[in-house]
N, C-alpha and C positions, 0 to 999 in steps of 0.2 A: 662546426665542431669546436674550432680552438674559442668561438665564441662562449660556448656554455663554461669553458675555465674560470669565466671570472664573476659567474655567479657565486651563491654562497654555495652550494655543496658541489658544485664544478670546482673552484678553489681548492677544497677538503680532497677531493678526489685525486684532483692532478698531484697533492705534494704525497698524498699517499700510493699515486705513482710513481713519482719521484725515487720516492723511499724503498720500493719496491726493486726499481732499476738498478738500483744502488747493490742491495743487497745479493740480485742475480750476477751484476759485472764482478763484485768482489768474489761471488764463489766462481763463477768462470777464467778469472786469475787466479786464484788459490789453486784452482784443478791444475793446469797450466804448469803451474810452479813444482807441483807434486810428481812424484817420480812413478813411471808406469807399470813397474810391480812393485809398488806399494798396493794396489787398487784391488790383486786377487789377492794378495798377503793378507788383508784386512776384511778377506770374505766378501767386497762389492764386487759392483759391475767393474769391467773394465774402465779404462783412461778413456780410452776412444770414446764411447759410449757418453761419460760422461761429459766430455766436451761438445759433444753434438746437442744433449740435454742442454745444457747447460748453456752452449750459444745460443740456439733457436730461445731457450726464455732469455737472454740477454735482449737478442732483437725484437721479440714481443714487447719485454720491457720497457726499451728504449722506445719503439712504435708510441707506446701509453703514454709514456712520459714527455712526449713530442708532440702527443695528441693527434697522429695520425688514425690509431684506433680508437674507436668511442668508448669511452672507459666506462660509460652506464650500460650503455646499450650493449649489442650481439658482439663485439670485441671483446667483451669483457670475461667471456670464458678463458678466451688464449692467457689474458691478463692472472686471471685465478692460478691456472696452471702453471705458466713459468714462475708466478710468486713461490708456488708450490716445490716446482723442482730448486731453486733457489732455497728454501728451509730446508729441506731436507738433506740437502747438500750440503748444509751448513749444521745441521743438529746430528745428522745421524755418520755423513761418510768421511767430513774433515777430521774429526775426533778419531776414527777409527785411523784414517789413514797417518796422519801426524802421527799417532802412538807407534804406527809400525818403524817409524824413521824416513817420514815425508819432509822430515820440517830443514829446513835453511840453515846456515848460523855454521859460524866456528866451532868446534868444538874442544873444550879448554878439556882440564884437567879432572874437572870434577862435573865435565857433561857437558853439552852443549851452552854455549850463551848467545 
């Protein structure tokens, strides 16, 4: 398995697992970080829910990007999907839930900084 990474489109595939792991760990922090009614406030699922999403595609992730699962082959559905819940997490629930008053930060005088 970790042998076909270093063909030519093994290469391409692992950094675009990589990139993928990435983007699932940073929204599974970000949920993390978010406050747990923020989550129905903003019309989603719950926190819980989210976190559970959210880890299983972190550890699919991670599996890809370690090259434990074959990232051509029959693994590569889980890989599809945790990429999946990873975007969506990121396009459609951080936005809504940051707007409600998810987000971090002092808050000065003229708003947050």
């Amino acid at each position: 398995m970790l042998w076909t990474v270093y063909s030519g489109f093994g290469l391409v595939f692992w950094g675009i697992a990589i990139l993928a792991f990435l983007l699932e760990a940073a929204a599974f922090i970000d949920a993390i970080r978010r406050p747990a009614e923020a989550f129905p406030a903003a019309g989603k699922q719950t926190k819980k829910l989210w976190l559970l999403i959210l880890g299983f595609a972190s550890v699919f992730g991670a599996a890809g990007a370690a090259g434990v699962l074959n990232i051509i082959g029959s693994g590569s559905i889980f890989l599809i999907a945790a990429f999946i819940a990873g975007v969506i997490y990121t396009a459609d629930v951080k936005p809504a839930v940051k707007a409600i008053g998810g987000g971090r930060g002092s808050s000065g005088p003229y708003g947050p900084w």
